[in-house]
C-alpha positions as CSV (number, residue, x, y, z in Angstrom):
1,X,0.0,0.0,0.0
2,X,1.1,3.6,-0.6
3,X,0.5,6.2,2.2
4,X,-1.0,9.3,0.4
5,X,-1.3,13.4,2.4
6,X,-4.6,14.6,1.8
7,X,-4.7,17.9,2.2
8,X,-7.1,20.5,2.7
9,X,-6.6,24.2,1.8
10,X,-9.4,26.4,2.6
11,X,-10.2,30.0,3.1
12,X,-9.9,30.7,6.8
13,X,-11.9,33.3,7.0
14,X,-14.8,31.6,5.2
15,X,-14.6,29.2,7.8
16,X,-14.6,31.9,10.9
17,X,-17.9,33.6,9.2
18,X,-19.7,29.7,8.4
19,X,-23.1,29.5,10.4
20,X,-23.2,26.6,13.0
21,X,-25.4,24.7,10.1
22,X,-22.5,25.3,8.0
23,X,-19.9,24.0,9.9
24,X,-22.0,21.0,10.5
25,X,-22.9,20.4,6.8
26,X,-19.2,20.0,6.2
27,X,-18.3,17.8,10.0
28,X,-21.2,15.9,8.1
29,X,-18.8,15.7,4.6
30,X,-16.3,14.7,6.1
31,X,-17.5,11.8,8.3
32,X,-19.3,10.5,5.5
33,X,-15.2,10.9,3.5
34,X,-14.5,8.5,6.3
35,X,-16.9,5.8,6.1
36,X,-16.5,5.8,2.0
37,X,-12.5,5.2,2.8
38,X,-12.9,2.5,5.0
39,X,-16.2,0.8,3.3
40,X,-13.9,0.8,0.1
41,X,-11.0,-0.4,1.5
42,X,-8.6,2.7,2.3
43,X,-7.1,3.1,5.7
44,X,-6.9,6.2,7.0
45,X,-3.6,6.3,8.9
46,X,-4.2,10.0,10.7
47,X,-5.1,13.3,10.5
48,X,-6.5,16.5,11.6
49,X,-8.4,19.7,11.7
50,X,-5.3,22.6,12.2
51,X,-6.0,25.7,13.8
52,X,-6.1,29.2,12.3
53,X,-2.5,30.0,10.5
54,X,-2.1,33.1,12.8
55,X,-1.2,30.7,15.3
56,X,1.8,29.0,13.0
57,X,5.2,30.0,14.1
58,X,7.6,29.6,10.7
59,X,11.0,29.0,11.7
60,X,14.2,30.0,9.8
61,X,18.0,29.6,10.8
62,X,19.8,26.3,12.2
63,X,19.7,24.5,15.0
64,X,22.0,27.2,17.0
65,X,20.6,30.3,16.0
66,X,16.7,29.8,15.4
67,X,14.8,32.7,14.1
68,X,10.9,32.4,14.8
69,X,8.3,34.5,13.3
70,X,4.6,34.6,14.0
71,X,2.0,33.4,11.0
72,X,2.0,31.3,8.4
73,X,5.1,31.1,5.9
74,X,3.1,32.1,2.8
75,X,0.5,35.1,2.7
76,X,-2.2,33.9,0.8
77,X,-5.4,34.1,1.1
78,X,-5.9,30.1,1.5
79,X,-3.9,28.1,3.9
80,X,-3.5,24.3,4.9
81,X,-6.6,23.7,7.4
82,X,-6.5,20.0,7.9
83,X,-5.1,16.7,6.5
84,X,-5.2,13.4,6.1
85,X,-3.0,10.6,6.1
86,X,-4.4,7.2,4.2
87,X,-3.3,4.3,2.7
88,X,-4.3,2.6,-0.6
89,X,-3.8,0.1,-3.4
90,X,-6.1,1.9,-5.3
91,X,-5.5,6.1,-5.9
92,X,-8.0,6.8,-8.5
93,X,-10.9,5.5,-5.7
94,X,-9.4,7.8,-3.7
95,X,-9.2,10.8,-5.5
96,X,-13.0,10.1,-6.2
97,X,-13.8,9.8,-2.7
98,X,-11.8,13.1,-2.3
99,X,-14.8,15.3,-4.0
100,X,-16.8,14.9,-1.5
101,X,-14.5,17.2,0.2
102,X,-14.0,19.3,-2.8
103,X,-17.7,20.0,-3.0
104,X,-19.3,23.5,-3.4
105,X,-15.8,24.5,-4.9
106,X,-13.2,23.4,-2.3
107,X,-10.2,21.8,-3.4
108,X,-8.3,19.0,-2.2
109,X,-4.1,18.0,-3.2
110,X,-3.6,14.5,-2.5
111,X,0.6,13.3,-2.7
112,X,2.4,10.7,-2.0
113,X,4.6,10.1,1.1
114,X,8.0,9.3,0.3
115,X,9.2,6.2,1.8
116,X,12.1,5.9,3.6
117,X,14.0,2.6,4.2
């Protein structure tokens, strides 16, 4: 099996101005994401909701002489708000399972892990 990074960039601020029906439509997406993964036969491995990027730290330098700035690394106006991890035989299922996150005109990248050993 490969392990794939689902990712989920979103407009924050769409997010902070969602109605509570709104937020739970999407909760609703993505738990039914979950039970499509595992009824066809993915394993998801991990993941999570992130919080807002204003509360990233980006750190520069070396291990001697760290330099740490508040906020994301990249101004834009969409940043990473969650992932996944999951593994599968079978990508192309998975990138169809994926539009159920990407409905309504949300977007999902999906990339391989890189093994190591």
């Amino acid at each position: 099996m490969t392990e794939y990074a689902v990712l989920l960039p979103g407009d924050e601020s769409a997010w902070a101005q969602a109605s509570a029906e709104q937020r739970a439509e999407m909760y609703e997406r993505h738990m039914k994401f979950a039970e499509l993964l595992a009824s066809r036969g993915h394993q998801v491995t991990g993941g999570n909701e992130l919080q807002a990027s204003s509360t990233a730290r980006t750190v520069t330098g070396s291990l001697d002489q760290v330099s740490v700035t508040e906020g994301p690394y990249a101004e834009t106006t969409e940043q990473l708000t969650g992932f996944y991890t999951v593994n599968t035989d079978n990508l192309d299922d998975l990138l169809q399972v994926c539009g159920i996150l990407a409905e309504g005109g949300g977007k999902v990248e999906v990339r391989a892990t890189v093994e190591h050993g």
